[in-house]
C-alpha positions in Angstrom: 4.4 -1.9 20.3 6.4 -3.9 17.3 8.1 -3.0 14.2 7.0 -0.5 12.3 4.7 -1.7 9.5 5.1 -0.3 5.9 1.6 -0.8 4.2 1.5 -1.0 0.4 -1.9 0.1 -2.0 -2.3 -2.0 -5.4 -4.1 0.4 -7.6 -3.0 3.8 -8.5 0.9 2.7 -6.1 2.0 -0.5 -7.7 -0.5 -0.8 -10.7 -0.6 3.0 -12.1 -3.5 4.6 -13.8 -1.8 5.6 -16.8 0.5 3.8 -18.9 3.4 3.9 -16.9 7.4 5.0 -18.1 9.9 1.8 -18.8 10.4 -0.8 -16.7 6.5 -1.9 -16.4 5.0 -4.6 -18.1 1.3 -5.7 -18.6 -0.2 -8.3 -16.7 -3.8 -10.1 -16.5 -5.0 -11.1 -12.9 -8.3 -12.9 -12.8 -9.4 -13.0 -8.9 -12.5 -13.8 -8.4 -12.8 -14.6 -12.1 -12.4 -10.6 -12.7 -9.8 -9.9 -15.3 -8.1 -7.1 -14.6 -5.2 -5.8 -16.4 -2.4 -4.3 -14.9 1.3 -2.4 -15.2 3.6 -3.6 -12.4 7.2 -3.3 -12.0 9.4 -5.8 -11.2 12.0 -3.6 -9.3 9.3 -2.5 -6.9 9.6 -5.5 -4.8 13.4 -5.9 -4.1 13.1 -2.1 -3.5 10.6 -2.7 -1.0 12.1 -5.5 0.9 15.1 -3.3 0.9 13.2 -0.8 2.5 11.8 -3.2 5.0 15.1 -4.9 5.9 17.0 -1.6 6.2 14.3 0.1 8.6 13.8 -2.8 10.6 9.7 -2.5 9.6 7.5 -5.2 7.9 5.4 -5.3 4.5 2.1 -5.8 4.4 -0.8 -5.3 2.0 -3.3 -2.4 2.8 -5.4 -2.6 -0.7 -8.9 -3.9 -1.7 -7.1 -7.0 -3.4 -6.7 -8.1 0.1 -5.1 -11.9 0.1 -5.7 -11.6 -3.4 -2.7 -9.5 -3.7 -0.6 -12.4 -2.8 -1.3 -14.3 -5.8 -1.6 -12.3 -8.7 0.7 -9.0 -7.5 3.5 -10.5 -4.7 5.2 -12.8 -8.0 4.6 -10.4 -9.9 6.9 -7.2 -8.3 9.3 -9.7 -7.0 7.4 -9.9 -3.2 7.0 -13.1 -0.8 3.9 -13.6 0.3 2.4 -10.5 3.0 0.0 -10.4 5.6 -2.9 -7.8 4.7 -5.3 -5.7 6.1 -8.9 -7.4 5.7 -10.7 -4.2 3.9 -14.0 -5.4 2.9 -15.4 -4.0 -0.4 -16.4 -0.4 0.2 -20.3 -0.3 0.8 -21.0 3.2 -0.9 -22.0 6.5 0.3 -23.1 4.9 3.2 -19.7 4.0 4.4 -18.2 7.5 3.7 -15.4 8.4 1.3 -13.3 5.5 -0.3 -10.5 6.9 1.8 -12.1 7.2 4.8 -13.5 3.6 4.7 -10.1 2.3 4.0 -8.7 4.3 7.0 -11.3 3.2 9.9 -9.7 -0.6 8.7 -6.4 0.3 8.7 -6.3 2.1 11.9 -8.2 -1.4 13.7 -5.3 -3.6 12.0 -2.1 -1.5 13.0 -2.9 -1.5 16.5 -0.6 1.3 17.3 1.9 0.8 15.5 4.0 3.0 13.4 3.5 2.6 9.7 4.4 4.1 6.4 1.1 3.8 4.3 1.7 4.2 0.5 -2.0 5.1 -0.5 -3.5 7.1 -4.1 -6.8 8.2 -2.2 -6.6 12.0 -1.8 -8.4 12.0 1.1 -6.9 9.2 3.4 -4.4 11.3 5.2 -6.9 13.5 6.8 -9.3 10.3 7.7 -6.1 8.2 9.2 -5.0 10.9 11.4 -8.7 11.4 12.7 -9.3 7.8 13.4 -8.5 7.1 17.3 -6.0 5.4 18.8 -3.9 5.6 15.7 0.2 5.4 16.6 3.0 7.4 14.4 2.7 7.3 10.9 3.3 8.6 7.6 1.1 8.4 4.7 3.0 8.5 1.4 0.8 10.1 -1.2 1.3 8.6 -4.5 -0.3 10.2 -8.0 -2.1 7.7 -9.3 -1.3 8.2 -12.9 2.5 7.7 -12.0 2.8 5.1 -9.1 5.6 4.3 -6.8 8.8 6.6 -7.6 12.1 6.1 -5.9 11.2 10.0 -4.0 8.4 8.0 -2.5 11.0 5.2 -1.1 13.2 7.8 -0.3 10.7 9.8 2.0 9.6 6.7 3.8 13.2 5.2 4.7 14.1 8.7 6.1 11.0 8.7 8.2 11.2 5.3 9.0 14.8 5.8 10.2 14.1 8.7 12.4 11.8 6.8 14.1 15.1 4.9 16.2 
């Protein structure tokens, strides 16, 4: 089966939607040649590997920026470098809702596993649960105007430790 898997969204989780409370700083991230700009915080990472290390599970990126994230967000929040779940940009109406496209790629990469998914889309948590095959797993919903809170840290290492 493996580790548990903790899976980490960019936008709206790491990079909020609204200017974010101390401790954030603005960044530009060009992929692609696409600026973007951004609020990270550098405390997230440590936190997160924390997490990881305490729980026995492993990071990984579950967001748009795919292996993009490794450049421009992992130095950025104090991460090494993740694997990611290859999400490939959402087609449209003709590939569902936004969370349920993520989902259906999420659910193929885990492979059964047990995972915490930090994820902003409302609606992911009914499509990863519905998608078959798919092993334990707790998706964290973050509000996308606030990001990544300690609470949301603190749910996943309790659920993560129950799972032993």
């Amino acid at each position: 089966m493996g580790s548990p898997l903790i899976l980490l969204d960019v936008d709206g989780v790491l990079n909020p939607f609204e200017r974010p409370h101390r401790g954030f700083r603005r960044h530009r991230c060009s992929p692609n040649g696409v600026t973007f700009r951004l609020w990270l915080n550098r405390k997230h990472g440590p936190a997160l590997v924390r997490l990881a290390e305490t729980t026995g599970a492993e990071l990984a990126w579950a967001s748009y920026w795919c292996d993009h994230a490794n450049e421009w967000i992992a130095p950025r929040v104090g991460l090494p470098e993740l694997p990611f779940v290859p999400i490939p940009r959402f087609p449209g109406v003709e590939g569902g809702s936004l969370g349920a496209w993520k989902a259906r790629h999420v659910a193929e990469w885990v492979e059964r596993r047990p995972f915490v998914w930090f994820e902003d889309e409302p609606d992911a948590t009914d499509h990863i649960a519905a998608e078959p095959g798919v092993g334990e797993h707790l998706l964290v919903a973050v509000d996308p105007a606030r990001g990544l809170t300690d609470d949301h840290l603190d749910v996943a290492a309790g659920w993560l430790r129950a799972l032993v």
